[in-house]
KETIFI-893720 format. One line per 5 residues: their letters; for each residue z, x, y negated of N, C-alpha, C. Coordinates in pm, 1 decimal. Atoms other than C-alpha are relative to their C-alpha. Example, Ala and Ser with C-alpha at 12.3 -4.5 7.8 and 13.67 -1.06 7.14 Angstrom:
! KETIFI-893720
as	0.0,89.0,119.0,780.0,1230.0,450.0,0.0,90.0,-120.0  -6.0,-82.0,119.0,714.0,1367.0,106.0,73.0,-77.0,-109.0
END
This chain:
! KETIFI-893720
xxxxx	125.8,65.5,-36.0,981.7,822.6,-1781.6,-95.3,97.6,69.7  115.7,-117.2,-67.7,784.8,1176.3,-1702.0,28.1,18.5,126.1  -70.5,-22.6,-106.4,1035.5,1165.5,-1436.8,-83.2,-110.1,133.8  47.1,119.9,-124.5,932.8,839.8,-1269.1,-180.4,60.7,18.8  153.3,-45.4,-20.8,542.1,937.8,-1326.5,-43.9,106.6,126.5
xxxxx	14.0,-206.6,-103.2,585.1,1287.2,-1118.1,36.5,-50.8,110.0  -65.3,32.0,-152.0,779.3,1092.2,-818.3,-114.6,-96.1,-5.5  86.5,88.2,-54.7,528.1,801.2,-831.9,-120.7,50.1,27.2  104.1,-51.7,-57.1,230.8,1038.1,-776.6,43.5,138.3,59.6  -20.1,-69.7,-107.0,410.3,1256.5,-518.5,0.0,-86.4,100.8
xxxxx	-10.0,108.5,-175.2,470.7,932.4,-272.8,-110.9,-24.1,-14.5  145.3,56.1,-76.5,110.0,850.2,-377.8,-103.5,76.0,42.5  91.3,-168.6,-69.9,-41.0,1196.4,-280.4,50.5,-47.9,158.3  -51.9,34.8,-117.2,170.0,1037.2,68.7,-63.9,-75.1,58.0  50.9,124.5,-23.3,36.0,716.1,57.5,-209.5,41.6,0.6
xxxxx	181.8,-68.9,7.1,-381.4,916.1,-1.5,9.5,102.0,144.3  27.8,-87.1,-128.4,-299.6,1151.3,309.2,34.4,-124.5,154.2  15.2,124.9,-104.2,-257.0,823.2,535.9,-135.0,-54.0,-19.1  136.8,92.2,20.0,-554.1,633.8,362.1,-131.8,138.1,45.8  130.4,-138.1,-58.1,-757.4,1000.8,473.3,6.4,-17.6,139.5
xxxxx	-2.4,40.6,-157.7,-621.3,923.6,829.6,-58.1,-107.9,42.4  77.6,124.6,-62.5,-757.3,576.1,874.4,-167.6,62.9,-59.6  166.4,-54.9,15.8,-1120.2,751.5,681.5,8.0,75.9,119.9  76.3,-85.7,-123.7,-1102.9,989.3,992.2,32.9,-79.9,100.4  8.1,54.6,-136.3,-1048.3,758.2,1215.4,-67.7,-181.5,-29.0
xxxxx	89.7,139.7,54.9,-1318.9,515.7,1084.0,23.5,-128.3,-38.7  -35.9,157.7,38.1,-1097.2,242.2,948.0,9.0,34.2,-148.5  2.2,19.0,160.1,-1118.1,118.1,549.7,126.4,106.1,-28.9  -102.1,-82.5,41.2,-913.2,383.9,376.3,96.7,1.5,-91.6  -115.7,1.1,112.7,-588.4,240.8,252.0,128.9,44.3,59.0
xxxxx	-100.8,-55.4,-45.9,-282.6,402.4,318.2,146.7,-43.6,-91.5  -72.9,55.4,31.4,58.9,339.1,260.1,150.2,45.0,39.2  -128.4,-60.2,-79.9,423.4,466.1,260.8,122.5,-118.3,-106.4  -103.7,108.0,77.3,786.1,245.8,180.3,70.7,162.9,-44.8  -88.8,-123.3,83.1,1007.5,467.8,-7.1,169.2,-75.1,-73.0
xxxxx	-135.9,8.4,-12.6,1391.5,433.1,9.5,130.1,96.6,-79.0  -123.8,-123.3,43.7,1651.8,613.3,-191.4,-78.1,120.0,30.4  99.0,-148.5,10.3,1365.8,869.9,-286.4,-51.7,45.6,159.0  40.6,-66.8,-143.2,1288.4,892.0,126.7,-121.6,-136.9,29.9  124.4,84.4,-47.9,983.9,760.9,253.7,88.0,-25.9,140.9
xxxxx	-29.7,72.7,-69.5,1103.8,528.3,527.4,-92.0,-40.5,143.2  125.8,42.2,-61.1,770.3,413.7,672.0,-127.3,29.8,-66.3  112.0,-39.1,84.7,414.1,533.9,626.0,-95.4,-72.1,150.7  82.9,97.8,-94.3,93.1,347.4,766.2,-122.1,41.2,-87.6  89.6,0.7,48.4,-223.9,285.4,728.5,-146.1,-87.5,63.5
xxxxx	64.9,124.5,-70.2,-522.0,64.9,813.0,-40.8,26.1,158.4  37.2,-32.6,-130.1,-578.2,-15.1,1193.9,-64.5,-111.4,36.7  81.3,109.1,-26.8,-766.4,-337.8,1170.6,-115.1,11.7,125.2  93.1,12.1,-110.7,-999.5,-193.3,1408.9,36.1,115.7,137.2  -63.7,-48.5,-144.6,-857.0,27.7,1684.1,60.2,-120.9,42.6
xxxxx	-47.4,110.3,-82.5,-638.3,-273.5,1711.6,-69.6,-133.3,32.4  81.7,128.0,0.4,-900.3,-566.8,1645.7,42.6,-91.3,-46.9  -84.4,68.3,77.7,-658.0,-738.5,1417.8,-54.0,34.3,-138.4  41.7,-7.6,156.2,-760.5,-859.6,1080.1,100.0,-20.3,-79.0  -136.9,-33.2,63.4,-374.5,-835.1,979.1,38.4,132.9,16.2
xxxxx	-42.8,-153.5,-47.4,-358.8,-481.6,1093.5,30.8,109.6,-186.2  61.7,-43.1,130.1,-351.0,-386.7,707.0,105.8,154.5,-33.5  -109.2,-88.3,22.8,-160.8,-71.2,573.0,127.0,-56.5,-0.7  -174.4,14.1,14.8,110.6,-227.7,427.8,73.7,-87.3,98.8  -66.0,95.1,-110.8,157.3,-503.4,666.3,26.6,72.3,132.5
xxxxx	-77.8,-102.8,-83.9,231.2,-178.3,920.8,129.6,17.2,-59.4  -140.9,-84.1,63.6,436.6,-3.8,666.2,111.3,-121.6,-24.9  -106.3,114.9,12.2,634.4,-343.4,606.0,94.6,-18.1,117.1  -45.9,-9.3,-153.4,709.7,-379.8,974.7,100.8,91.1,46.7  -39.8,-144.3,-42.0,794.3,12.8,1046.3,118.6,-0.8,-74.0
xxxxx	-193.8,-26.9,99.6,1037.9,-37.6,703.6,76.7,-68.6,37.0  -102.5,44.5,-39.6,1197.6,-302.5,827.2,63.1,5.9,108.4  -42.4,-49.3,-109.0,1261.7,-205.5,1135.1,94.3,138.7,-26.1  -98.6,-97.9,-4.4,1416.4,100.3,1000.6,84.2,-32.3,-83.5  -131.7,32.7,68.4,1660.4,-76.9,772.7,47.1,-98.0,69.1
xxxxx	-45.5,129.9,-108.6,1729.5,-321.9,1071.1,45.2,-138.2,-93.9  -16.7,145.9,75.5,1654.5,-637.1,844.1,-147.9,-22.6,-32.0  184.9,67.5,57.4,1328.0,-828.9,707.0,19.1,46.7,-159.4  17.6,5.5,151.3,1412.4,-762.6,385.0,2.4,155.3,-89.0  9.9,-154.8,28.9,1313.7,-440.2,195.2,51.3,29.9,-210.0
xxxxx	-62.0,14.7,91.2,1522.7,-489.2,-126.3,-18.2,171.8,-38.1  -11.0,-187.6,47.6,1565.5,-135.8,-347.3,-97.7,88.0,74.7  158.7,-113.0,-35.6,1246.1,-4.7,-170.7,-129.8,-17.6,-72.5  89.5,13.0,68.9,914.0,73.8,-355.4,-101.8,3.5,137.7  94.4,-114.1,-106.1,577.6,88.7,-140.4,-113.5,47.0,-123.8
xxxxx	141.6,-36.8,66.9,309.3,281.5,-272.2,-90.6,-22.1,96.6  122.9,38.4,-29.2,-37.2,170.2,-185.4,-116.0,46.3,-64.0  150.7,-54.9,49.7,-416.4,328.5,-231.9,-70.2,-107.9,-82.4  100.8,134.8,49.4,-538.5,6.8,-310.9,38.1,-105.2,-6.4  -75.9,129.1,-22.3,-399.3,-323.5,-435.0,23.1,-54.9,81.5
xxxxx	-47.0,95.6,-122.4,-259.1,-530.1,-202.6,-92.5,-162.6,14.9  125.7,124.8,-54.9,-524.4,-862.4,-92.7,143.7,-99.0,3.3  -45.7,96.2,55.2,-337.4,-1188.1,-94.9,123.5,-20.2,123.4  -114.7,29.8,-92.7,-183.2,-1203.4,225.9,59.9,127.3,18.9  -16.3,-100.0,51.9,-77.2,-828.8,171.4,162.3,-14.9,-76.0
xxxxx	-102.7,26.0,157.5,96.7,-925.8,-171.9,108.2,-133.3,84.9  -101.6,131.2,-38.8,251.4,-1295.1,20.4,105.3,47.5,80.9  -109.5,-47.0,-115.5,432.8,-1055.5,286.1,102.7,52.0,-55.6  -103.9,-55.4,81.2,541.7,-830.2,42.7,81.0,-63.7,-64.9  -55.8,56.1,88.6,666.0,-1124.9,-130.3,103.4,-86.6,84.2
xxxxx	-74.1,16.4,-79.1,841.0,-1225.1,168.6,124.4,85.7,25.7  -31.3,-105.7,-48.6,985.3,-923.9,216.7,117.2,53.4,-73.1  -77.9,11.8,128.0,1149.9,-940.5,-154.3,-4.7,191.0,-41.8  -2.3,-126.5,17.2,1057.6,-551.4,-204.7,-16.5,3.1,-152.5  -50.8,-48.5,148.9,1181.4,-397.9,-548.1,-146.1,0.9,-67.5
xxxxx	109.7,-43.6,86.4,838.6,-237.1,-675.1,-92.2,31.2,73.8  122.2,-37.3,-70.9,507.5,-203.4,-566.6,-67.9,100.8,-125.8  79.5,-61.8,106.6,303.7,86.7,-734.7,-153.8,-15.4,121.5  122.1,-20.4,-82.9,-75.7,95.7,-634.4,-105.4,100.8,-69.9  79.7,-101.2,66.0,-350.1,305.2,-708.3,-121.0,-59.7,-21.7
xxxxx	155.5,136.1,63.9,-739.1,135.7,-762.2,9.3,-135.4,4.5  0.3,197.2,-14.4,-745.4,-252.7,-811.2,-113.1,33.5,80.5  153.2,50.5,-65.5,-975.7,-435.3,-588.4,-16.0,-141.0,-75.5  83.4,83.8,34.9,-1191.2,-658.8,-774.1,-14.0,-115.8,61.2  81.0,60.4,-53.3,-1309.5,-825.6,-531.6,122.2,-74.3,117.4
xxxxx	-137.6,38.2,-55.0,-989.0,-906.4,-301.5,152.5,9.3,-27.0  -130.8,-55.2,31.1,-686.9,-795.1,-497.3,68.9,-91.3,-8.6  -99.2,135.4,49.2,-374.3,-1049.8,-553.3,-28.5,-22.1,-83.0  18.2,45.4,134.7,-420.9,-1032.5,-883.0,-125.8,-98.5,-63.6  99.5,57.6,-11.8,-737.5,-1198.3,-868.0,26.9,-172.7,33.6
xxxxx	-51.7,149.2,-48.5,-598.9,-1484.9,-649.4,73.4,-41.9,54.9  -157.8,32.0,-33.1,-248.9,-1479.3,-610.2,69.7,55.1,-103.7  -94.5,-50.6,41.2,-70.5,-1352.9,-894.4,115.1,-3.1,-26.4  -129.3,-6.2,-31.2,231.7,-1471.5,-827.5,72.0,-3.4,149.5  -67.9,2.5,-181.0,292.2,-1387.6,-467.3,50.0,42.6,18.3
xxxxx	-120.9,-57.2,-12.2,516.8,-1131.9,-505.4,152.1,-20.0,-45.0  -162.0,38.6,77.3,895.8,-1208.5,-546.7,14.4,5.9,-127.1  -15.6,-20.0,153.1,964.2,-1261.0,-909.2,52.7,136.2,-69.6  -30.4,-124.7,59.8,1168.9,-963.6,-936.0,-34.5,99.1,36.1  44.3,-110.7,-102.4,952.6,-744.0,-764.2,-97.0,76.2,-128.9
xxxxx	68.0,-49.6,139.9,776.1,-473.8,-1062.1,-117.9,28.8,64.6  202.6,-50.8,-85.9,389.5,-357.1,-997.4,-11.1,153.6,-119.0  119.2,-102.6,73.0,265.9,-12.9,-1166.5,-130.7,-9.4,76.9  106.9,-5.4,-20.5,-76.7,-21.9,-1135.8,-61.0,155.0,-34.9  62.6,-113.7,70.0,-338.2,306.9,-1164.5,27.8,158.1,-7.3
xxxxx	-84.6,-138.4,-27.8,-114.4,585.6,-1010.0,-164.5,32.9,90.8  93.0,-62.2,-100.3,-385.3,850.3,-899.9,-144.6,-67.0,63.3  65.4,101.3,-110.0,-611.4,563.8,-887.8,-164.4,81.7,-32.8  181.3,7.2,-68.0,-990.6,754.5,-940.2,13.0,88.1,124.6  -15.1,-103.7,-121.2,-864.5,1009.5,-626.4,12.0,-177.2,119.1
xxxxx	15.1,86.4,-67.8,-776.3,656.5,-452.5,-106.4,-57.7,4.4  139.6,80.3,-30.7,-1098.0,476.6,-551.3,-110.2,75.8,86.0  110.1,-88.7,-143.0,-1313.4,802.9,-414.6,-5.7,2.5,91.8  -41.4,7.7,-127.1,-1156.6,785.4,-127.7,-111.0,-132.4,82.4  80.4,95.8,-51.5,-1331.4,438.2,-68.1,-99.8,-80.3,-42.0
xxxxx	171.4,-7.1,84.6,-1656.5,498.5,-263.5,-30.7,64.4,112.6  114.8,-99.4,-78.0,-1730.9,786.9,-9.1,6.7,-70.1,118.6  60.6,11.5,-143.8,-1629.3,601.8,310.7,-106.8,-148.4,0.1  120.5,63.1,30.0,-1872.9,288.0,187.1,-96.1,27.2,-21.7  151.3,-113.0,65.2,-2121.9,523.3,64.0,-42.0,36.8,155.8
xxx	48.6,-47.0,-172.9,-2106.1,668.4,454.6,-42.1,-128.0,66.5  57.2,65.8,-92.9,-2140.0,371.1,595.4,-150.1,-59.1,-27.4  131.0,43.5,18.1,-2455.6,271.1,438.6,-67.9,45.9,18.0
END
């Protein structure tokens, strides 16, 4: 178990140096990597506004990028880690997508699935919640705090 703990907050130290790339490049700071037979696969992160797309979301990159590199839609036996719960259409892709495990790091309150989708992810799909999550929540305390 100490085992899984130590790998799930090394991909999410992965998944916090993406969500720092969209903070320097002034988009919401969630970041996001798929992770494959212990290899990160695809890593992303929000671009809602360089691109002007309000689907531009981390994972709905990193979903894309993974499946494209396992040349299929479907991301079976892959985990993603995420900064920040996944929002509803987020969680419905992933649940499209049929991906093994999602770990995340801060809930969102205020948009998370869990809120108002909690069953959008594939049935057999697992969730850890709370990996690394007050280094993830700071992350997007300080760039809300900046923008005000």
């Amino acid at each position: 178990m100490e085992d899984i703990k130590k790998k799930d907050e090394t991909f999410m130290r992965r998944a916090l140096m993406e969500a720092q790339a969209a903070f320097d490049e002034d988009e919401i700071p969630v970041g996001a990597v798929i992770v494959c037979k212990d290899r990160i696969i695809s890593r992303a992160h929000n671009l809602t506004e360089m691109l002007t797309d309000v689907t531009a979301h981390a994972e709905m990159q990193a979903i894309t990028s993974g499946a494209n590199m396992l040349g299929g839609k479907y991301l079976k036996d892959c985990t993603l880690y995420v900064t920040v719960e996944p929002c509803v259409m987020c969680a419905g892709a992933l649940g499209w997508a049929q991906i093994s495990r999602v770990v995340y790091g801060a809930s969102d309150e205020k948009r998370g699935y869990t809120k108002y989708a909690p069953d959008a992810l594939h049935p057999k799909t697992t969730v850890t919640s709370g990996v690394l999550e007050d280094e993830c929540r700071a992350l997007m305390r300080d760039f809300f705090q900046r923008k005000r």
